[in-house]
N, C-alpha and C positions, 0 to 999 in steps of 0.2 A: 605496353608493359604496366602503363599505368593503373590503367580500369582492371586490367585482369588479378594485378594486388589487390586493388579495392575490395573484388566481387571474392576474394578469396576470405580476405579478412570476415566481410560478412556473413559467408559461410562458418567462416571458425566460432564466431561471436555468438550466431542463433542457433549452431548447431549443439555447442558447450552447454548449454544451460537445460536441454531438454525439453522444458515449459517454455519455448521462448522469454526471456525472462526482458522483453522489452518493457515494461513493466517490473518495478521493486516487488521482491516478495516481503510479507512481513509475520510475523508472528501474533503479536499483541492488537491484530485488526480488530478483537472483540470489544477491547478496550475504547478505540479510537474507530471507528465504521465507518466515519467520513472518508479516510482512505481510502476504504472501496467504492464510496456511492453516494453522489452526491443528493440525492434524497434524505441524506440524514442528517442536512444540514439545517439548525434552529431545532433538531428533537430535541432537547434538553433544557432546564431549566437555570444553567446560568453560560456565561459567557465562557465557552469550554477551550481550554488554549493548551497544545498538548506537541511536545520535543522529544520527538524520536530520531534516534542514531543507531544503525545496525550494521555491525562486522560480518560479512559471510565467509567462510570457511576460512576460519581464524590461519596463517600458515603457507596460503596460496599467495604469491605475489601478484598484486594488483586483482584479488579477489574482489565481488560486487562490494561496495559500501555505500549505505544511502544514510543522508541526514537529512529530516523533516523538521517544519513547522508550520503547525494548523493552530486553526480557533475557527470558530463560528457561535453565532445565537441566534435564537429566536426572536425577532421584533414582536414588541408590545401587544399591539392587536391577534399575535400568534397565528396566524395565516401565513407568515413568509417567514423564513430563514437567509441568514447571508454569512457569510463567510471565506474564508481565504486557504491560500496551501505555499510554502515556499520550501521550493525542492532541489535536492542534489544527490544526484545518485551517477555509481562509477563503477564501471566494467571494465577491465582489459584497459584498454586503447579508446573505451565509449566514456563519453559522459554526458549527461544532461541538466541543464541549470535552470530551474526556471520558477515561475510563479502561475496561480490559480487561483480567479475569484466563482466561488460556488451562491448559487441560490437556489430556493427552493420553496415552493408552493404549497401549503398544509390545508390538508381540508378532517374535520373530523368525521368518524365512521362507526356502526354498532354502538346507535347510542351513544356518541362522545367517549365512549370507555378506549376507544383507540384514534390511531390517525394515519394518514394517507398521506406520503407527499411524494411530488412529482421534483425532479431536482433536475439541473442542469450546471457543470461546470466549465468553463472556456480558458485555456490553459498557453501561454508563449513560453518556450522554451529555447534554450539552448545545443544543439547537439555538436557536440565536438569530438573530432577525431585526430589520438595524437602519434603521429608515426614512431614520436623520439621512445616510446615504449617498446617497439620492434628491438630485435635485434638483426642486422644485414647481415646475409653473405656476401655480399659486395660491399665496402667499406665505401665505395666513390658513387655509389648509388644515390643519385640527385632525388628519387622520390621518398627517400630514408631519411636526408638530410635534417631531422628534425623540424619537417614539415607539420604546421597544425592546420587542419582543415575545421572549418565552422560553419553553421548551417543555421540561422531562426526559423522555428516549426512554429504552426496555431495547432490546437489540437480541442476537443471538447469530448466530453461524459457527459452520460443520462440516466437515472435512475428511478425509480420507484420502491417507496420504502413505508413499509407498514406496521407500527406498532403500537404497546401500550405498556402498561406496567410489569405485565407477563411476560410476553413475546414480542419478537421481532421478527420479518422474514422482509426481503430485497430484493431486487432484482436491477444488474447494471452494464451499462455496455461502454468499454473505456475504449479512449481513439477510434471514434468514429469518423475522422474524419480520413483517416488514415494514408497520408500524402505519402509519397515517397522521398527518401533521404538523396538531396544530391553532394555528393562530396566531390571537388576537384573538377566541379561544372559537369560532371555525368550522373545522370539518375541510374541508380545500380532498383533494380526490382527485387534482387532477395533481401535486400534493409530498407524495406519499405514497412510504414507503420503498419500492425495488424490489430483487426479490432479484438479486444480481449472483452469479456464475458463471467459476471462475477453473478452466482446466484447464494445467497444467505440463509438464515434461518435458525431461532432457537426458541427455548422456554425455562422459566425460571419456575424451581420448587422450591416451596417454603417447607424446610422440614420441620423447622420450630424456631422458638421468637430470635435464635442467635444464627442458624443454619440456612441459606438455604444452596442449592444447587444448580447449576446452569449449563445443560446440554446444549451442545449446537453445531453446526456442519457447516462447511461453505464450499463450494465447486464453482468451479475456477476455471477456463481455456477458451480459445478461439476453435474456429470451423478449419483449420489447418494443422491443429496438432491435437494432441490427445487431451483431456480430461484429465484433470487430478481433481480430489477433492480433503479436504482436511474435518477431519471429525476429531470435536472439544469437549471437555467435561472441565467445568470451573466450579469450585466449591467457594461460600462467601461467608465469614464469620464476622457476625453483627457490622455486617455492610460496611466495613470497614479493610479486611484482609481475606485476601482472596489466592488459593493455589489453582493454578490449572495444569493440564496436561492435554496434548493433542496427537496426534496420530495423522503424518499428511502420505497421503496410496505411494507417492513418488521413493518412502521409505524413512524418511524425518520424525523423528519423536523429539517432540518440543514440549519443558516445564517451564512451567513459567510461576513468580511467584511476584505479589505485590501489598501496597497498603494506600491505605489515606490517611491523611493527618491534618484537620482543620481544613482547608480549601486548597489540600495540596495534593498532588498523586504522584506514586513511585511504584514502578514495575521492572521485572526484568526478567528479560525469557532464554534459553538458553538449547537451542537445535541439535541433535545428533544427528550427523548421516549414516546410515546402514550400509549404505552401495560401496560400492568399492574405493569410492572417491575417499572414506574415512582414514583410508592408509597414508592420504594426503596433505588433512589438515587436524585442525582442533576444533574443532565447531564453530558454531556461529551464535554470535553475542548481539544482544539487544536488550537497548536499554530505553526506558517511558519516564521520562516526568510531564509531569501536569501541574496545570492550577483553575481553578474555579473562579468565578468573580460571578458573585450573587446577580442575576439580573432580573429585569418584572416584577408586577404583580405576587407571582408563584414562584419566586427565588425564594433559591436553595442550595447547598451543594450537589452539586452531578452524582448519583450513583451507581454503582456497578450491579 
């Protein structure tokens, strides 16, 4: 009786989401790109520490909610990057709790005018599964009993990430190591981790000394479920305040708008669903602060 709840629940969990959403989705990744790929850790020239909280489909009870915090920098010699991830994100009946220390390798390329880094991050986690969210049809149902099930996972990312003042483009493959979840001493196969697959990409125009503009895409999925990909257009005044807008294939139109202020960042982006699920809820809310902390040589503040 047991296992066979189990392997249902896990059916309902990955089959709701579409994208497998074992993995947080996020909106404002343009902002913050270490959350996809840990090669982007140390681009930047100051010590970049950045607090993300996102509501999804505002209305849903016990809809995804994820609350982040990252930082990472560049060390001195600017060859290596380091940095960290402390996470929580919540599903249904799922959660996961855990911590992420990222590093990464720079080498410069085309004449120093850009860089190359190789990243790795190695991740322990939490997964918990909580019955008392169920609701029984059996009131005397001992596996309902407000049973919580707990599990510690290792998990590791890899990346490749290439930029410069211009552009950027990535390439990263998250849980790779991809264990299977045991809950209640049975390894269930359909919630088992899958690797997920993030590829990147944009370029920034300058259209004059206060404008400029920033296209960019990013596709997203494993070899077991479909491809989405989300195409961006951010416009930047005097690098300072910046509006975006994106378009994710799945049917999501997300604004987003934000600013800086002295060594500080505030963003906030706000998702529509198109699909039919809209009849459901109020959207989804996501909110960015940051702050900067000058570091090196070539400290500055972080720019968009």
């Amino acid at each position: 009786m047991k296992k066979i709840l189990i392997l249902l629940i896990a059916l309902v969990c990955l089959s709701a989401t579409g994208f497998s959403q074992q993995l947080p989705l996020y909106s404002q990744y343009m902002f913050n790109r270490l959350l996809l790929n840990p090669g982007v850790t140390g681009s930047t020239n100051a010590i970049e520490i950045r607090l993300t909280a996102r509501q999804q489909w505002v209305g849903i009870d016990r809809a995804p909610s994820t609350q982040i915090i990252s930082g990472h920098l560049k060390l001195k010699n600017e060859t290596m990057g380091v940095g960290g991830v402390i996470f929580a994100d919540r599903f249904g009946p799922e959660s996961r709790i855990g911590f992420q220390g990222n590093y990464a390798y720079i080498l410069p390329v085309f004449n120093e005018d850009a860089r190359l880094a190789f990243g790795l991050s190695f991740q322990v986690f939490q997964y918990q599964m909580d019955y008392s969210n169920f609701t029984s049809l059996d009131a005397d149902d001992p596996v309902l009993m407000y049973n919580v099930e707990n599990a510690w996972l290792p998990e590791s990312d890899f990346g490749l990430y290439l930029y410069s003042e211009k552009y950027f483009a990535g390439i990263s493959a998250n849980q790779m190591i991809e264990l299977p979840v045991k809950i209640g001493g049975e390894s269930i196969e359909m919630n088992s981790l899958i690797r997920h697959y993030h590829l990147i990409g944009g370029y920034k125009f300058n259209l004059s000394g206060d404008f400029e503009l920033e296209p960019s895409t990013l596709l997203k999925g494993t070899f077991v479920t479909p491809f989405q990909a989300d195409i961006n257009l951010k416009g930047i005044y005097r690098k300072d305040y910046w509006l975006a807008l994106s378009y994710r294939t799945s049917g999501d139109i997300i604004t987003m708008v934000g600013l800086t202020y002295k060594d500080f960042v505030f963003g906030f982006a706000y998702d529509v669903v198109t699909s039919k699920l809209s009849n459901y809820q109020s959207g989804t809310f996501e909110l960015m602060l940051g702050y900067d902390i000058p570091f090196g040589d070539d400290s500055g503040r972080s720019r968009f």
